[in-house]
N, C-alpha and C positions, 0 to 999 in steps of 0.2 A: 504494500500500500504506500503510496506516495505522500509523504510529508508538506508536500510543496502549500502556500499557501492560495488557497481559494482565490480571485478576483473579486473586486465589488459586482464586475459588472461582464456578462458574456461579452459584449459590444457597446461600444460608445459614439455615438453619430454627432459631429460636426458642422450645424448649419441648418436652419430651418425651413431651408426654401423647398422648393418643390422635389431632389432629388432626397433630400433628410426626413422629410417627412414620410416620403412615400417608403423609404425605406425601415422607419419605425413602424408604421405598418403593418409590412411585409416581417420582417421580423419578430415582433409581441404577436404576430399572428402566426409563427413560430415555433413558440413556445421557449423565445431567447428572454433570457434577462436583459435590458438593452433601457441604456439613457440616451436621449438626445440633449446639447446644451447648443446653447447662442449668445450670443454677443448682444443683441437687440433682446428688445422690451417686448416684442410681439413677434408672432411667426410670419414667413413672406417671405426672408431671404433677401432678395434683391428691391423687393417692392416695400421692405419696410425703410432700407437706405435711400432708394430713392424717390423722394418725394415731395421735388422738383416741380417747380408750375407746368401745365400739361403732361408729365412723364405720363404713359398708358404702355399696350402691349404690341408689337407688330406682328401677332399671329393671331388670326380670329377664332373666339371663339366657333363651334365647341373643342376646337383642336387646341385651344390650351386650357387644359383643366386634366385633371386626372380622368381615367376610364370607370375608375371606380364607381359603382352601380349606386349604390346608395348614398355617394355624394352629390352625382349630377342629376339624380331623378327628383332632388329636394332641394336644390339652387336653381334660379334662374337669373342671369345676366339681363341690364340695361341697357346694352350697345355693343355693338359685333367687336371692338376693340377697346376693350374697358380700362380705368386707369389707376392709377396705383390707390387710390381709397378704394374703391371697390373689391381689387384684388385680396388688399387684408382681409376684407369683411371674408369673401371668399376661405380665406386660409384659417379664418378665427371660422368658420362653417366645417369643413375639413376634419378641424382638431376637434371640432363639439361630436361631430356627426360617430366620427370614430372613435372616440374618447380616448385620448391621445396624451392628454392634459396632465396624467399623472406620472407621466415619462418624459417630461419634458423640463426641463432648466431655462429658462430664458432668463436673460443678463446675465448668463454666464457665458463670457469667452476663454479660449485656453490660451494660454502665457507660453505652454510647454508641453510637450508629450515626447519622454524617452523609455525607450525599450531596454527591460529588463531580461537582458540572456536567463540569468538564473530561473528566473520567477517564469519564464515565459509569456511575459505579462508587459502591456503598455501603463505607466504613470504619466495622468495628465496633470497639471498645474491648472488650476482654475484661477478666473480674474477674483473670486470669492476669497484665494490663500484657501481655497480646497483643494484636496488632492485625492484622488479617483484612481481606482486599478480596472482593466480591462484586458480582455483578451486580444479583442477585436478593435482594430482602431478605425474608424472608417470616417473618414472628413468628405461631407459634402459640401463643400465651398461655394460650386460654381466656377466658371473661368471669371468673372468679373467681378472681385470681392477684394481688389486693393488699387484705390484710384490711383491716378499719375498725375501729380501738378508739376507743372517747369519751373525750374530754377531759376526763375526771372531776378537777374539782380533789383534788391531794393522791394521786392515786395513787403517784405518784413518792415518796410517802413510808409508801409499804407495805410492810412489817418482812417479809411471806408471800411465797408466789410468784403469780406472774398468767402466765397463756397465753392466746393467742389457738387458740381450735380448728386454725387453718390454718397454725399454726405450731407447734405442738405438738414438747415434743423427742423427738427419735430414740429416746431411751433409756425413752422411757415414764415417767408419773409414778404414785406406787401413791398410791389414793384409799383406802385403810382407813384407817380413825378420823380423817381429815380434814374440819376444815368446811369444806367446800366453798362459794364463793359463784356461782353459776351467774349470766351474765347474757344473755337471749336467749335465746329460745322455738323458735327457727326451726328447721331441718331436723337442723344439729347441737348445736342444744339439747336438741332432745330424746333425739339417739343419746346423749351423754353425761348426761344426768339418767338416762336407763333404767340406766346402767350405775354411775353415782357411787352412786343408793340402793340399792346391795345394800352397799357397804360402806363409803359415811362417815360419820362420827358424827354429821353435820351435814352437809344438802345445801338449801340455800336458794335458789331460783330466782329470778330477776328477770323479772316478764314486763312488758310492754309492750304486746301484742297477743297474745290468746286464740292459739292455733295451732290450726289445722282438720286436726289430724291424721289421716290413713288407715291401717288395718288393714294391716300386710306380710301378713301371713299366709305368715312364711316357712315352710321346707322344706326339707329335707338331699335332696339327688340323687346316686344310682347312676349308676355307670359306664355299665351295663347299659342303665339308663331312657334315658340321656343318646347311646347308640351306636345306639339303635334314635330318639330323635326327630331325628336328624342327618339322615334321611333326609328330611326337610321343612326342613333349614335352607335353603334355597338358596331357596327358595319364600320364606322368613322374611322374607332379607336384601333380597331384591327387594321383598317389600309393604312394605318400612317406607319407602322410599324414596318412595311414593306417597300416604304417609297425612298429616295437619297436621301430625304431636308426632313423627314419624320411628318409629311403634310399629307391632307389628305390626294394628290397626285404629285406626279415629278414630272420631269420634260419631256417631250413630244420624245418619238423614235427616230422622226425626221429630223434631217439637217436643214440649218434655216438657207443653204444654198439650193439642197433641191426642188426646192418650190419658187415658182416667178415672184416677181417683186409684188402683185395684187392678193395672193394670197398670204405672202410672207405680212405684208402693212396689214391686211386683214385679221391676223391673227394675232399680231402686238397690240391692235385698236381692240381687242375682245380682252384682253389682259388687261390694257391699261382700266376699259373700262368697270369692270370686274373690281381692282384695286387689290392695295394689299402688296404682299410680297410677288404674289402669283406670275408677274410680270417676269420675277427673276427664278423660280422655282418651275413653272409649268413653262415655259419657254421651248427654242429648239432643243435640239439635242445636244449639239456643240456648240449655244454657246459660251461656255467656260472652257473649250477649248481648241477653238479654231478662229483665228483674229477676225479672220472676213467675216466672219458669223457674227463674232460682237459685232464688230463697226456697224452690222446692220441694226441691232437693234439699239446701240449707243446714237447713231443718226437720228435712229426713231422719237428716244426720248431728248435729246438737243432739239428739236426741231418743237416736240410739242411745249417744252417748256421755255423756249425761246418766243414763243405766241403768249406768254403769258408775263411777260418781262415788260415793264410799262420804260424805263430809264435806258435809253439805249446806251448809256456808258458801261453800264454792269454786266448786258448782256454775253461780252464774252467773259467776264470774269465767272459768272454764275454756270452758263451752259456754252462751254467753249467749241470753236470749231470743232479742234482736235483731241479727242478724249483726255482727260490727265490719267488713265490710267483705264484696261481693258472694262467694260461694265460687268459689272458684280462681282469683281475681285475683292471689292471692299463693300460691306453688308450695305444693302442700299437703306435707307430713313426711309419712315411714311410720312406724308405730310398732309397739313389741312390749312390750305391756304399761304403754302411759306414762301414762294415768290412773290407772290401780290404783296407783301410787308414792305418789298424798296420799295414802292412807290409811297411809300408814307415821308413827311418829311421828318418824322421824329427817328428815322431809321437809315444809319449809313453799314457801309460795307469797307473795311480795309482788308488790303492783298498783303498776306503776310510773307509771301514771295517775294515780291517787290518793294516790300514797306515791313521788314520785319523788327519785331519786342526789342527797344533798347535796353529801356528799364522800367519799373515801375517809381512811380513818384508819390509822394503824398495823398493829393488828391487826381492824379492823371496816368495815364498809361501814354511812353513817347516811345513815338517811331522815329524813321529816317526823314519822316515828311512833317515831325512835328506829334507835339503833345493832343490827348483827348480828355477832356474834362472829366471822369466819374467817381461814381459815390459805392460804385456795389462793382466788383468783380464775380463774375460766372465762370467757371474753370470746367467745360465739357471737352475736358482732354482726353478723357478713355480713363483706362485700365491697365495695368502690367497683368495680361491676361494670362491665363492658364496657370501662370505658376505661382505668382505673386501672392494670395492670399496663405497659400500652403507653406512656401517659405516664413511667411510672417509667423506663422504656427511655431516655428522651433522647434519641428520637428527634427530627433533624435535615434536612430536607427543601430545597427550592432556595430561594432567597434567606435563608438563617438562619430558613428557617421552624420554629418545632417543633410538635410533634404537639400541646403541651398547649395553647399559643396557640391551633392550627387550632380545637382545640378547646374554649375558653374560655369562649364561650355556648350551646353546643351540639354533642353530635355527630354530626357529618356520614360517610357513607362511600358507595361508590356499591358497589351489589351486598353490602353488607356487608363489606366486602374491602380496597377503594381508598380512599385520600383526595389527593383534588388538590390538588399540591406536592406530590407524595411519588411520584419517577418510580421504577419498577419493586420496587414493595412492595405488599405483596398481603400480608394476614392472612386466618388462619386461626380458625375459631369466636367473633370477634369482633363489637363492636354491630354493631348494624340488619342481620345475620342470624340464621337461628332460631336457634342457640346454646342462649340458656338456655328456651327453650321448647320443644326439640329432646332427645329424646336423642342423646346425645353422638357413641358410636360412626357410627351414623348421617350427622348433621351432617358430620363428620371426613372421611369418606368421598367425601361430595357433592363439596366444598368442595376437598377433595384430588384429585377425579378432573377438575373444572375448570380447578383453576391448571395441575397436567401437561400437562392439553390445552392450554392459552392458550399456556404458553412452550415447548410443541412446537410448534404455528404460527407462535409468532414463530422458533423456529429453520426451520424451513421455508420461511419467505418472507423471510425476510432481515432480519427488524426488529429493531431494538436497544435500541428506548423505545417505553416505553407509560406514559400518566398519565391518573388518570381526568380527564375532561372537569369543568369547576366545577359546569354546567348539567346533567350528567347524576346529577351527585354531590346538586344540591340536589335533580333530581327524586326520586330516589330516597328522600330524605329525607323527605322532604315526605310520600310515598306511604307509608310505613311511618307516620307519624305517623296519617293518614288512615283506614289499615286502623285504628289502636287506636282513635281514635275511635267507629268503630263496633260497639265493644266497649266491658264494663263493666270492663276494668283500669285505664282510668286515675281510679276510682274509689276504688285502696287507694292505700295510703302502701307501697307496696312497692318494691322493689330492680329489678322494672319498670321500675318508672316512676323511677329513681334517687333517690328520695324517705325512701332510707335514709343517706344521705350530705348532711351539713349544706353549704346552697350550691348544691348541684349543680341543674344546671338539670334541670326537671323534662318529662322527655320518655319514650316508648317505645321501649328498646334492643335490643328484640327482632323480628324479622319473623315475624307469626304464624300461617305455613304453612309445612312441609316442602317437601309439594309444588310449592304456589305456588310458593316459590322455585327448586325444582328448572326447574321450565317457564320463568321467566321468566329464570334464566342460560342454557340449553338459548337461550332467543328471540336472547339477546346473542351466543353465540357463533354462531350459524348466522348472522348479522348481522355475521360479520368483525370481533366484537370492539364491537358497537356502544356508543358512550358514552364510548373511551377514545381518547386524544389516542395515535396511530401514529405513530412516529418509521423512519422505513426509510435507513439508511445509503447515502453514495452509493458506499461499497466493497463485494463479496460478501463480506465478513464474519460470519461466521455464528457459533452456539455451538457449544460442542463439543457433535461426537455420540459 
């Protein structure tokens, strides 16, 4: 009989957003001993950070929500792309529905988690000066859970306030008769420029790269509309699981060169008008990988967003002749009305190419063409995606290995999941799986109904350790790398390709299949696990059931 001591806990889940949750779930339904803990005050994840004027979702409902039966058949949605209040309410529904609530820690973030060789055990550090044992370390973070501000000299001596979108306070900040200094064009630059020019005196954007915005073409939804298409949700949640982007379809079979130019504009104009991401997911076949193919539909969208441009000085700054960059290399934004904003006169545009950040000043931000008055700095700079939150963890693996080391030239993970030296840790919506090329709820799911089944097998057969294999970890790496290649993303300076983040090695941190990946974990676990180092006790020791 084994002397070794017990854990607090089978599993400890890191992060309450969609992939942590689902996975407490799946596990208490288990029959795992299993904490979840967070940082925030309330569950969401992403939607309780960010809480930003306008922030909402760009996948429409019912494809973002869990598949779970007895959450969606007792919620019904306001608007085909709801925004981040609503979403909590959603997630506080979620946690009621499933009773969830007494597994759960929130404002607890972790400081630390090092692996006990001896003990076979993870020790977390809680922000509480609590400290937790666990088997199973599993961090769902997200890839987008540790902003990136620039180093702008002299910010530190800005007399106004400054925010990061994803840090945004709880209490809201009111944008009437503020000059607002906006910086970043990307998904939530444009939710917050849509909503800053209805009332600051002064809204000034910082762009850096044109944004190849899409059409929402949102919509408020009935109860009624919503209880009668329930009847195809089940149908929904199964096809997305089958398609690249986890949506309910992916791209044509056709190339957008084999069809004439009348059907090819016929079929962007059914996209555009549709809305949504669909534009970029239900498209041809190639276009993420064959130039001529974009350029057809990068013309498409210049052209119609060019009609909608009132200032013809902006117009090539906004929708340039020549692409800055292939379309949909970089996640495209939804918009509701964000061109039509330059024609306001409380709203200008600086070209951070030609007119880039000297310093920050007191009350002003100076360029090469001279100072801007403001009172509120907006920092929609992105993310240090994929890795960034995980390193901030501190996490600790075998030999004083840490995660930021593992990761110092690159990141490695096998399945998108594991990193070897790190025995019984497994993340959730993390690099080199689809994550950010995925819808979310989707991804969550996947990725949530694999780790259950992995540490149900190993409770079944007796095993105690698993670490991924070094050689299975590079393959994996390698092959992700491989699939972008044959693709036009590593083409932009995007968040991609980590190319947002000064230093960072420039790689592709995303897998870009749904499917794929569904089949090729589906290949591992039919495969007893293959890829990962098995550790099987020489006591019947098992986990709790």
């Amino acid at each position: 009989m084994s002397n070794r001591v017990s854990p607090d806990y089978d599993a400890v889940i890191v992060g309450a957003g969609f992939s942590g949750i689902y996975l407490l779930h799946k596990l208490r339904d288990a029959g795992f001993n299993v904490l979840l803990v967070d940082a925030a005050a309330q569950p969401g994840g992403i939607w309780y950070w960010n809480c930003y004027p306008g922030a909402r979702v760009d996948s429409q409902v019912p494809l973002y929500e869990f598949s779970i039966p007895e959450v969606w058949k007792s919620w019904a949605w306001s608007e085909r792309f709801p925004g981040w209040e609503e979403l909590r309410a959603y997630f506080r529904h979620v946690c009621d529905t499933l009773d969830l609530w007494p597994m759960m820690r929130m404002g607890s973030g972790v400081r630390g988690a090092h692996y006990e060789k001896e003990t076979k055990q993870w020790r977390l550090q809680l922000d509480s000066d609590k400290t937790v044992s666990t088997r199973f370390l599993l961090p769902a973070l997200g890839f987008a859970s540790k902003p990136y501000v620039p180093n702008f000299p002299g910010l530190e001596d800005f007399e106004g306030q400054w925010f990061h979108t994803a840090r945004w306070p709880q209490q809201g900040v009111d944008l009437s008769g503020r000059k607002v200094a906006l910086i970043g064009t990307g998904a939530s630059g444009v939710q917050v420029a849509q909503e800053a020019a209805k009332s600051a005196s002064k809204l000034t954007l910082y762009q850096r790269t044109p944004i190849l915005a899409l059409p929402m073409q949102q919509k408020k939804l009935s109860e009624e509309d919503q209880e009668r298409d329930k009847k195809g949700y089940a149908a929904i949640f199964e096809t997305r699981k089958q398609t690249s982007g986890g949506f309910e379809c992916q791209s044509l079979d056709v190339s957008a060169l084999e069809v004439d130019e009348k059907a090819r504009t016929a079929h962007f104009e059914d996209l555009w008008q549709q809305g949504g991401l669909r534009f970029w997911y239900h498209n041809f076949a190639d276009l993420l990988t064959n130039r001529e193919a974009n350029r057809h539909a990068y013309d498409f969208w210049r052209d119609k967003v060019r009609a909608r441009i009132v200032n013809p000085n902006l117009v090539e700054l906004l929708a340039p002749s020549e692409p800055p960059h292939p379309f949909g290399t970089k996640r495209p934004s939804l918009e509701q009305g964000y061109y039509e904003i330059f024609a306001q006169e409380n709203v200008a545009l600086v070209d951070l190419k030609a007119t880039p950040i000297i310093r920050v000043k007191p009350h002003a931000i100076e360029t090469a063409d001279g100072e801007m008055e403001c009172d509120l700095i907006v920092f929609a700079t992105g993310f240090d995606a994929g890795r960034g939150g995980l390193i901030d963890m501190n996490i600790t693996g075998t030999n004083s290995l840490s995660l930021s080391h593992a990761w110092e030239d690159r990141v490695r993970a096998y399945l998108g999941m594991a990193v070897a030296g790190f025995p019984n840790m497994l993340f959730a919506y993390g690099p080199l799986s689809p994550s950010g090329f995925s819808n979310g709820p989707t991804s969550a799911e996947i990725q949530g109904d694999w780790i259950c089944d992995f540490l149900v097998w190993m409770r079944e057969n007796g095993v105690d350790l698993f670490e991924a294999d070094p050689a299975a970890e590079t393959g994996w790496t390698e092959m992700v790398a491989q699939a972008g290649a044959m693709t036009l993303f590593p083409e932009a300076d995007s968040w991609y390709m980590g190319a947002n983040i000064p230093g960072k090695k420039r790689q592709l941190i995303n897998f870009p299949s749904v499917s794929g990946y569904v089949a090729l974990c589906e290949d591992v676990a039919n495969e007893e696990y293959r890829g990962f180092v098995i550790d099987k006790p020489t006591s019947k020791e098992h986990l709790t059931k």
